[in-house]
C-alpha positions in Angstrom: 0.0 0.0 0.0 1.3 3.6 -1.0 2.0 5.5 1.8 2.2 9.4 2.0 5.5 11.3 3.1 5.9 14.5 4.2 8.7 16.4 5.8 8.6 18.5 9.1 7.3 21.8 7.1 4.3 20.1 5.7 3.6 18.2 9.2 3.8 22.0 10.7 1.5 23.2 8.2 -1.2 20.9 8.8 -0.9 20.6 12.8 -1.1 24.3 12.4 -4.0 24.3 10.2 -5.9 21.9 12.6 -7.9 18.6 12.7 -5.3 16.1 12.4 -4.7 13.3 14.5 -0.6 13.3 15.4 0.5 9.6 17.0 3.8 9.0 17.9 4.9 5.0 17.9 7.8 4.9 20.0 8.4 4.2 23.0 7.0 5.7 26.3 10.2 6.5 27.5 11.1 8.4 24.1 7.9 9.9 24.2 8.0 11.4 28.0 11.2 12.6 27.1 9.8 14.6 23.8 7.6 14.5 21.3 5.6 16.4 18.7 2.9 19.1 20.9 -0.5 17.0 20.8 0.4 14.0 19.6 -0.6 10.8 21.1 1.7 7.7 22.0 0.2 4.6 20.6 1.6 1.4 21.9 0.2 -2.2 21.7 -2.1 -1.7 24.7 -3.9 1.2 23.5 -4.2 0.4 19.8 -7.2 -0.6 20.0 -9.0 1.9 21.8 -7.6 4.6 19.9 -8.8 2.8 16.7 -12.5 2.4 18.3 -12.3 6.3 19.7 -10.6 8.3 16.8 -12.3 9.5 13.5 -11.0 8.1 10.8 -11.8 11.2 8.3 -9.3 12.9 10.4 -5.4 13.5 8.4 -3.4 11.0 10.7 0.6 11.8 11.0 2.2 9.0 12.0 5.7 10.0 13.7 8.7 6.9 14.9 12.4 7.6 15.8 13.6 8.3 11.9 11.1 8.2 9.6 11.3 4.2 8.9 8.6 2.3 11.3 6.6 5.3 11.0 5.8 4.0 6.6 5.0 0.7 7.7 2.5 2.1 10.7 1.1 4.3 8.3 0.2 1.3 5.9 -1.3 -0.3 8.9 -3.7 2.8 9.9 -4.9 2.9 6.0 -5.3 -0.6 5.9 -7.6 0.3 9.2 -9.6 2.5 7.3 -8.2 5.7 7.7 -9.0 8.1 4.7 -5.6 10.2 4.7 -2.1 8.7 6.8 1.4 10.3 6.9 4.3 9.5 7.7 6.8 12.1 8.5 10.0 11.9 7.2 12.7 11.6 9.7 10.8 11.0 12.7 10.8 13.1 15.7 14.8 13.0 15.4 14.5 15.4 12.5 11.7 16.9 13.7 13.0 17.8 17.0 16.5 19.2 15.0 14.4 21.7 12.9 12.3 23.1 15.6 14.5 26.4 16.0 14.4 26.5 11.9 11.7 29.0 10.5 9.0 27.3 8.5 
């Protein structure tokens, strides 16, 4: 299944613009530590609830360490019905590098 890409700039754009759905894949110590403002950790124990709770008309941005688990989660959220998936390119490593840059 294609999956969409986008890079930091775009992801800032949409979160920006509103009503999208950011969920971050890694782990829970990763994601204490940091992670993109909003966005929700998904882990094996709540996947399913957020699947039965969250609308699935909403973008979804799908965010992993670098950019490379995130494709394959992204898949799996389409696959789950979810009209338009992400995943951003990089992960929150990149995205955390380019938060000082203007966008």
């Amino acid at each position: 299944m294609n999956v969409q890409r986008i890079n930091g700039k775009q992801a800032r754009a949409l979160i920006e613009a509103g009503s999208v759905q950011v969920v971050d894949i890694r782990d829970s110590v990763s994601f204490q530590t940091g992670h993109i403002d909003g966005a929700v950790s998904i882990n094996h124990a709540n996947l399913q609830s957020f699947l039965d709770q969250t609308d699935r008309n909403l973008p979804l941005i799908v965010c992993c360490y670098h950019g490379v688990m995130s494709v394959d989660a992204a898949a799996f959220f389409r696959q789950q019905g979810f009209e338009s998936v992400f995943s951003l390119d990089g992960g929150y490593s990149q995205w955390e590098q380019s938060a000082g840059e203007v966008t």
